[in-house]
PDB file as gemmi writes it, atoms N, CA and C in Angstrom:
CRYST1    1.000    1.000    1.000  90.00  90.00  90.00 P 1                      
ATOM      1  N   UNK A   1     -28.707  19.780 -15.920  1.00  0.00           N  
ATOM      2  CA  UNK A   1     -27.952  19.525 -17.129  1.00  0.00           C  
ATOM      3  C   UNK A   1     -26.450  19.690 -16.878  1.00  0.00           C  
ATOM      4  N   UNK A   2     -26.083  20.846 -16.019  1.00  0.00           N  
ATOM      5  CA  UNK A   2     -24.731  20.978 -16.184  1.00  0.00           C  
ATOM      6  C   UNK A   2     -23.834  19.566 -15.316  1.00  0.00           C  
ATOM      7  N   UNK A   3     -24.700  19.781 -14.021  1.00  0.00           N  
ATOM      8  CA  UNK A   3     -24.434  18.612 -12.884  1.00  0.00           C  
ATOM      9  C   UNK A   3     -23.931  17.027 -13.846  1.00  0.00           C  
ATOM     10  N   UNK A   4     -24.623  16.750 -14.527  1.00  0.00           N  
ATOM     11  CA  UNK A   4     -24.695  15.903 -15.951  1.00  0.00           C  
ATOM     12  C   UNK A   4     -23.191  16.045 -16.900  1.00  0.00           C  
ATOM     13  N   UNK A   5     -23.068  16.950 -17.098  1.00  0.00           N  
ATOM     14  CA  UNK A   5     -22.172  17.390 -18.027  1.00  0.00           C  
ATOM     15  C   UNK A   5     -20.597  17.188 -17.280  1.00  0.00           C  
ATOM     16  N   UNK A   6     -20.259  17.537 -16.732  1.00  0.00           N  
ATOM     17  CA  UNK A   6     -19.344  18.313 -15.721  1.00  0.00           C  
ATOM     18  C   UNK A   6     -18.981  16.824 -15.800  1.00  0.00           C  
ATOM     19  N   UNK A   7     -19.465  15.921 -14.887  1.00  0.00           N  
ATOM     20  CA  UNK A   7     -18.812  14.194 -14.513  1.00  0.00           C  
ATOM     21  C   UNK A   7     -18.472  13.205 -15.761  1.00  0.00           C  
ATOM     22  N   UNK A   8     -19.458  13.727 -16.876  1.00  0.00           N  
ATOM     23  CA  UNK A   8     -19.292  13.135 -18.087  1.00  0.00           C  
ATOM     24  C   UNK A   8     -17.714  13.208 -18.974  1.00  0.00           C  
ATOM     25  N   UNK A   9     -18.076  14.447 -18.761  1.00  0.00           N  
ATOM     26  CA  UNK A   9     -16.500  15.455 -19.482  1.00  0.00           C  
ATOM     27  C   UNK A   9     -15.304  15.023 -18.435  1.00  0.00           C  
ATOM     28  N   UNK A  10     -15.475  15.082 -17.433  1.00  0.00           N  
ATOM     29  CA  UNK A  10     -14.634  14.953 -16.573  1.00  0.00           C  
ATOM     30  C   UNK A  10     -13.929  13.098 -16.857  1.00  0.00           C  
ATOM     31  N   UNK A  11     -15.455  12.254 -16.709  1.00  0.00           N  
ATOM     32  CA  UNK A  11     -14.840  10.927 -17.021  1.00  0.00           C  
ATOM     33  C   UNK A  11     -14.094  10.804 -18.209  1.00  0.00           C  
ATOM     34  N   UNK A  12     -14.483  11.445 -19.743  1.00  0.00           N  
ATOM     35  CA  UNK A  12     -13.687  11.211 -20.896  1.00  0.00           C  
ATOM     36  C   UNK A  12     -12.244  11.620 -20.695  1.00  0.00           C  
ATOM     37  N   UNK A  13     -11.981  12.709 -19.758  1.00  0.00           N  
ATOM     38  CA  UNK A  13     -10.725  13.243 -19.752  1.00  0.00           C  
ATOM     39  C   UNK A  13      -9.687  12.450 -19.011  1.00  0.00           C  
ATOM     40  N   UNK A  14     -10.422  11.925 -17.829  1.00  0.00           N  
ATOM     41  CA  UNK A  14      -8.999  10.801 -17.253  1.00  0.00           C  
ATOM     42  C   UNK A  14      -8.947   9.477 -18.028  1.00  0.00           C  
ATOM     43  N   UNK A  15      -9.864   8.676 -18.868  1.00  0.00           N  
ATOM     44  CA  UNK A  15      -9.790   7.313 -19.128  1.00  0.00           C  
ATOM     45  C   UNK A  15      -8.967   7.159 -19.897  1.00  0.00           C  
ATOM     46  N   UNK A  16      -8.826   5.863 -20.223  1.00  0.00           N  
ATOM     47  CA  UNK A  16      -8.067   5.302 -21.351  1.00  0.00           C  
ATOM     48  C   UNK A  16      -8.853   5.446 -22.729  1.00  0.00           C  
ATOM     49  N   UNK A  17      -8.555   5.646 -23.567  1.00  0.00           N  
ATOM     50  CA  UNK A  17      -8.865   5.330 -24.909  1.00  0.00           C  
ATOM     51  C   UNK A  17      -9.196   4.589 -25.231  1.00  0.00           C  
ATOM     52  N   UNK A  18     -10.702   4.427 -26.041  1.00  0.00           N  
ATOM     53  CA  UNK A  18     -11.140   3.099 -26.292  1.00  0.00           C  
ATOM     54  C   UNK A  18      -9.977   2.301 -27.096  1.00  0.00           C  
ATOM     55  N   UNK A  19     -10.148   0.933 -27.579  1.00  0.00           N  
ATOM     56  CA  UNK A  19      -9.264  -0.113 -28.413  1.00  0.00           C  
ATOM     57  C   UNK A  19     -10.157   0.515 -29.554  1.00  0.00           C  
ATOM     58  N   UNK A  20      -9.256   0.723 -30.587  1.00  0.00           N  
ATOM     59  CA  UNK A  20      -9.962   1.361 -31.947  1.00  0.00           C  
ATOM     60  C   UNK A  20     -10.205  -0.514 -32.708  1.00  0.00           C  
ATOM     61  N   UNK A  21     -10.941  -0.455 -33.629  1.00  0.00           N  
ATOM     62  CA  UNK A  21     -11.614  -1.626 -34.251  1.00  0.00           C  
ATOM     63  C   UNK A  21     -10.177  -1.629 -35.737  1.00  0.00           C  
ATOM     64  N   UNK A  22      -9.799  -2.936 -35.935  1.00  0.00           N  
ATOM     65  CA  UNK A  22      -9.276  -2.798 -37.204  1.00  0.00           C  
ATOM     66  C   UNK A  22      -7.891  -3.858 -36.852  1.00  0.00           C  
ATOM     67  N   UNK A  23      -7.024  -3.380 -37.873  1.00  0.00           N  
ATOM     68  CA  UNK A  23      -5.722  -4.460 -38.049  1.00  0.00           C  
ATOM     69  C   UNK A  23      -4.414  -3.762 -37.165  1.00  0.00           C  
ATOM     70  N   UNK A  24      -4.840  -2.900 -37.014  1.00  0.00           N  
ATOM     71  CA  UNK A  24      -3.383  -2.162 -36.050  1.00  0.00           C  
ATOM     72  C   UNK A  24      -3.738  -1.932 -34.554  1.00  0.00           C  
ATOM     73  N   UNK A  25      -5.276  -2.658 -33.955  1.00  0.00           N  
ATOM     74  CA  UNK A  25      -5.815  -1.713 -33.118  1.00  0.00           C  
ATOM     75  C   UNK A  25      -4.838  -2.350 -31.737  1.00  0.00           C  
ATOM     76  N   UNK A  26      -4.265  -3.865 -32.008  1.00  0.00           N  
ATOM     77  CA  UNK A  26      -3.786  -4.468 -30.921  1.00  0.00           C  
ATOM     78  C   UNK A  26      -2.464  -3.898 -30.843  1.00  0.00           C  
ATOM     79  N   UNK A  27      -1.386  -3.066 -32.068  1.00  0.00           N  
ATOM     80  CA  UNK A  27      -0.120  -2.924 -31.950  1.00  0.00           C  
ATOM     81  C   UNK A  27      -0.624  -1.762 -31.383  1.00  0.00           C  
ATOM     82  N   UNK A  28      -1.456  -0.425 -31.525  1.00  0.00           N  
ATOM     83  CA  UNK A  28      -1.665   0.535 -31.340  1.00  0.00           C  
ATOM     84  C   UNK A  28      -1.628   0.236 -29.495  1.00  0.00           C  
ATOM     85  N   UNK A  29      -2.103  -0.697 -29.721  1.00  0.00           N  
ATOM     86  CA  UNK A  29      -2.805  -0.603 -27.780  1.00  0.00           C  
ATOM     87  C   UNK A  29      -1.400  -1.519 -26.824  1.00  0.00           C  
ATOM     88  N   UNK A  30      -0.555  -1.950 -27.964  1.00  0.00           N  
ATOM     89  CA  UNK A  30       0.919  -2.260 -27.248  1.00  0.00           C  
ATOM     90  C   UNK A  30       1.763  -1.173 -27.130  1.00  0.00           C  
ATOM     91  N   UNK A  31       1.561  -0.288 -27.798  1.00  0.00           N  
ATOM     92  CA  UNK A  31       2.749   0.668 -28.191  1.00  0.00           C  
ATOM     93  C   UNK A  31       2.021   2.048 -26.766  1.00  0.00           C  
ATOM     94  N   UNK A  32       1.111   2.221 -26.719  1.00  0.00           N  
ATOM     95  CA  UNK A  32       0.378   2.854 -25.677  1.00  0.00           C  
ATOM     96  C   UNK A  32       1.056   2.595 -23.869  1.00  0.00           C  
ATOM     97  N   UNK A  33       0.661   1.006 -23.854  1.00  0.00           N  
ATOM     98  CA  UNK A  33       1.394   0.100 -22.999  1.00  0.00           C  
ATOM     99  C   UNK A  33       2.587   0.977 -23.186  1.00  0.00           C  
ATOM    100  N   UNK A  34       3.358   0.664 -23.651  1.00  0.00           N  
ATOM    101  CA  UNK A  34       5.103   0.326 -23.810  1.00  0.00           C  
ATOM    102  C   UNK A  34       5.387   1.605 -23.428  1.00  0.00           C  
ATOM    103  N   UNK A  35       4.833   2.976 -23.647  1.00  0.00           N  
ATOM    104  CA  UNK A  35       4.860   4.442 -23.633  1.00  0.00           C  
ATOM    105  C   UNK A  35       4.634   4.834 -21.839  1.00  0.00           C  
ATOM    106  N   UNK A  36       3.164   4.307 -21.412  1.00  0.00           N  
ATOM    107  CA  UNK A  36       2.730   4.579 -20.226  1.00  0.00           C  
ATOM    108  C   UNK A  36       4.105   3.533 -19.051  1.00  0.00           C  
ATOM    109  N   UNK A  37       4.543   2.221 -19.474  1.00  0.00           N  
ATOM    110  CA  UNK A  37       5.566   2.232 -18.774  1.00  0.00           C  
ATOM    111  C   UNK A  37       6.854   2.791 -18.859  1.00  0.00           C  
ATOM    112  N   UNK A  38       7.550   2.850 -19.661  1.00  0.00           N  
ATOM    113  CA  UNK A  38       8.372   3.956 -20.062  1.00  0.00           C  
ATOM    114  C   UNK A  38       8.153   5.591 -19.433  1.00  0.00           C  
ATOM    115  N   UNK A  39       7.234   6.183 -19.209  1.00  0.00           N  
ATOM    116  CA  UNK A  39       6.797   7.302 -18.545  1.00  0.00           C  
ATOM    117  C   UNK A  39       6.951   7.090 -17.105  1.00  0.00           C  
ATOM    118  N   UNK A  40       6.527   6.147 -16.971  1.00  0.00           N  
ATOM    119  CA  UNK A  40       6.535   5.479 -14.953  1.00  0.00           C  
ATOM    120  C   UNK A  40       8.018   5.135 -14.539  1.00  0.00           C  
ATOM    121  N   UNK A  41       8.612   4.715 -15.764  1.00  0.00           N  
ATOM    122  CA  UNK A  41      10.422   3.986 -15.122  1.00  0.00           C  
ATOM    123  C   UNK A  41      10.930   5.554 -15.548  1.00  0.00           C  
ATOM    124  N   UNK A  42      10.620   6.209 -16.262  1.00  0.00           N  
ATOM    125  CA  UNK A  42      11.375   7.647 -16.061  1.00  0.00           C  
ATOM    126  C   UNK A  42      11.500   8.428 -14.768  1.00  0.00           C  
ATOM    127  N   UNK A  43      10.156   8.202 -14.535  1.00  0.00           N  
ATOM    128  CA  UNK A  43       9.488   9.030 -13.017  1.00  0.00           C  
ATOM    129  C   UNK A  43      10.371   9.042 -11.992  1.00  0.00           C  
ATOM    130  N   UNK A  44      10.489   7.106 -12.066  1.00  0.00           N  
ATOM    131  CA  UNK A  44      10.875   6.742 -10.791  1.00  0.00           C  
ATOM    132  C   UNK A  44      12.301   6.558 -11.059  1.00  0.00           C  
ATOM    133  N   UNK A  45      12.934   7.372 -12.347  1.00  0.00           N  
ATOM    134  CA  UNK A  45      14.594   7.402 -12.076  1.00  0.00           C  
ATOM    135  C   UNK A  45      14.303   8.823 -11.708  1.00  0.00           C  
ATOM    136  N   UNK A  46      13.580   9.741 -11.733  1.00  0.00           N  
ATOM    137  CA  UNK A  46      13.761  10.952 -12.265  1.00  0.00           C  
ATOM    138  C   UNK A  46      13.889  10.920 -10.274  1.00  0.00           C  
ATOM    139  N   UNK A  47      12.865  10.528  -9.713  1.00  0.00           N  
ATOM    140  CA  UNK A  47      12.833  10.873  -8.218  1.00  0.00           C  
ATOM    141  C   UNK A  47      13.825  10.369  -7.504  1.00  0.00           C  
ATOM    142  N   UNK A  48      14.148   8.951  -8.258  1.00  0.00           N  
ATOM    143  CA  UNK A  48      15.029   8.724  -7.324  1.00  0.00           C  
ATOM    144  C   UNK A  48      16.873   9.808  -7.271  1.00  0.00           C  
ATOM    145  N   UNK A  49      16.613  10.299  -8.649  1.00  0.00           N  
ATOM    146  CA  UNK A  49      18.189  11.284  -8.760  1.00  0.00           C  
ATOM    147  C   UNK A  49      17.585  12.509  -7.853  1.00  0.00           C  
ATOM    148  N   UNK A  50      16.685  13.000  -7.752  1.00  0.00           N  
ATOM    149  CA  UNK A  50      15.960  13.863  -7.259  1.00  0.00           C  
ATOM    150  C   UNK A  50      16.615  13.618  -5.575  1.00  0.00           C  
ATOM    151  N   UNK A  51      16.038  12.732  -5.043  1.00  0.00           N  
ATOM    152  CA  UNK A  51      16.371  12.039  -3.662  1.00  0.00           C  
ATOM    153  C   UNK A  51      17.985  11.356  -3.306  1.00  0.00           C  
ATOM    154  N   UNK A  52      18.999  10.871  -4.592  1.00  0.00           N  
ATOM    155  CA  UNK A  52      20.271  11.288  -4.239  1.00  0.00           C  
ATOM    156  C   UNK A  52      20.804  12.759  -4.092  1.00  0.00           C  
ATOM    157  N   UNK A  53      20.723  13.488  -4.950  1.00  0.00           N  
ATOM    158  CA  UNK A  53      21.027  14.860  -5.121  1.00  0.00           C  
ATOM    159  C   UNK A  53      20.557  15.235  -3.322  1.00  0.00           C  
ATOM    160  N   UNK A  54      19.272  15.451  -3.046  1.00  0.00           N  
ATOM    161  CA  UNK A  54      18.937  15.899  -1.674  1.00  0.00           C  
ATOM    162  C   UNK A  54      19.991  15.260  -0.578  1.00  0.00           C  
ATOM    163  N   UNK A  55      20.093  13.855  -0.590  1.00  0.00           N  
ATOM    164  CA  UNK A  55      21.196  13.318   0.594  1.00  0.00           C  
ATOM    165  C   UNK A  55      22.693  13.529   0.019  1.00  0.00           C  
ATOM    166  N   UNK A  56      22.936  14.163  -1.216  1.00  0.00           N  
ATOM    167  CA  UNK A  56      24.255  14.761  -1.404  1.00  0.00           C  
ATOM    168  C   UNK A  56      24.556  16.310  -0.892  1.00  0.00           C  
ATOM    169  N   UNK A  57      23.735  16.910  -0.585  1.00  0.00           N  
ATOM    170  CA  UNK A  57      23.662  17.812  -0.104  1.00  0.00           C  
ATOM    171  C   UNK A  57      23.142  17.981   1.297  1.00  0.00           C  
ATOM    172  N   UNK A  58      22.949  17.163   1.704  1.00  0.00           N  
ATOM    173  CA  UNK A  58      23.107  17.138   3.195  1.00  0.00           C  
ATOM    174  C   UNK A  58      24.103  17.159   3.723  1.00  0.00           C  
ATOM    175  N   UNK A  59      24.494  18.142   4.991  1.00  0.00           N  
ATOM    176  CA  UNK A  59      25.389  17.993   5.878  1.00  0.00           C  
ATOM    177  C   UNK A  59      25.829  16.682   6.835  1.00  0.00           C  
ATOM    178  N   UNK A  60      27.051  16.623   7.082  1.00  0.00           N  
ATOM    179  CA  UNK A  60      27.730  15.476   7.230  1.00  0.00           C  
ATOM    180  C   UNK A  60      26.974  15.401   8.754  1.00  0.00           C  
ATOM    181  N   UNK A  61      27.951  16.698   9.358  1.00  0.00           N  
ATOM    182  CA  UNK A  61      27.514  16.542  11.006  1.00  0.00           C  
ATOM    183  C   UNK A  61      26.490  17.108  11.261  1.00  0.00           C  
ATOM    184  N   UNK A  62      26.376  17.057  12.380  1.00  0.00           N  
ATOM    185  CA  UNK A  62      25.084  18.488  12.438  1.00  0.00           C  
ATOM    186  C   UNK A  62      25.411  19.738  13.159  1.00  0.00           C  
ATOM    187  N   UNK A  63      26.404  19.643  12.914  1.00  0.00           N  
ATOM    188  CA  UNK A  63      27.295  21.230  14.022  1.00  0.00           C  
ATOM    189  C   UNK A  63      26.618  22.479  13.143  1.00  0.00           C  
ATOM    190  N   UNK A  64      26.029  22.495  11.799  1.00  0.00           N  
ATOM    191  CA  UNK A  64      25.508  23.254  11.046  1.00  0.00           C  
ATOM    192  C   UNK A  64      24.071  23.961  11.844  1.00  0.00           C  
ATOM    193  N   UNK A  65      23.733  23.058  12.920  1.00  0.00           N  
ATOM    194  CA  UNK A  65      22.402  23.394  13.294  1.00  0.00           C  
ATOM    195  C   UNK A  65      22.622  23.572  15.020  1.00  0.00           C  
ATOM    196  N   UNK A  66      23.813  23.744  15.516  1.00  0.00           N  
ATOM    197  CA  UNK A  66      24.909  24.016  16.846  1.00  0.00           C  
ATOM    198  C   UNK A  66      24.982  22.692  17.533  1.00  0.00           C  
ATOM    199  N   UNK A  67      24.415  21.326  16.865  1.00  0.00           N  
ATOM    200  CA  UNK A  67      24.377  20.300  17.345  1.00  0.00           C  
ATOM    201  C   UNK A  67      25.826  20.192  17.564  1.00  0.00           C  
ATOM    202  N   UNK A  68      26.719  19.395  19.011  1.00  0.00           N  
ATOM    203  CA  UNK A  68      27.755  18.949  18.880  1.00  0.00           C  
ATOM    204  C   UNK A  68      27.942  17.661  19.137  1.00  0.00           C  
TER     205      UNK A  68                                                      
END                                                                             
């Protein structure tokens, strides 16, 4: 039973949400869209300032590490 349980619960928790039935169910399921990309173009500004910041703080030469 639990073996059962465990993959079940587990599948409801990563999926998508069913399309609900009715007159809003297609704006509902655009606006979802529009959110999940919006979350992804954040990400990938968020890493990419993440990854300037790191090569702004890198040293120029490498005499920092007795390289000459």
């Amino acid at each position: 039973m639990i073996n059962y349980t465990i993959p079940k619960s587990a599948e409801k928790l990563f999926c998508a949400p069913a399309v609900e039935a009715g007159s809003n169910a297609e704006k509902l399921l655009n606006i979802r869209k529009s959110m999940q990309r919006h979350k992804r173009e954040l990400r990938d500004s968020e890493r990419k300032a993440r990854e300037n910041a790191r090569v702004d703080r890198q040293p120029i030469s490498g005499t920092r590490r007795g390289i000459t």
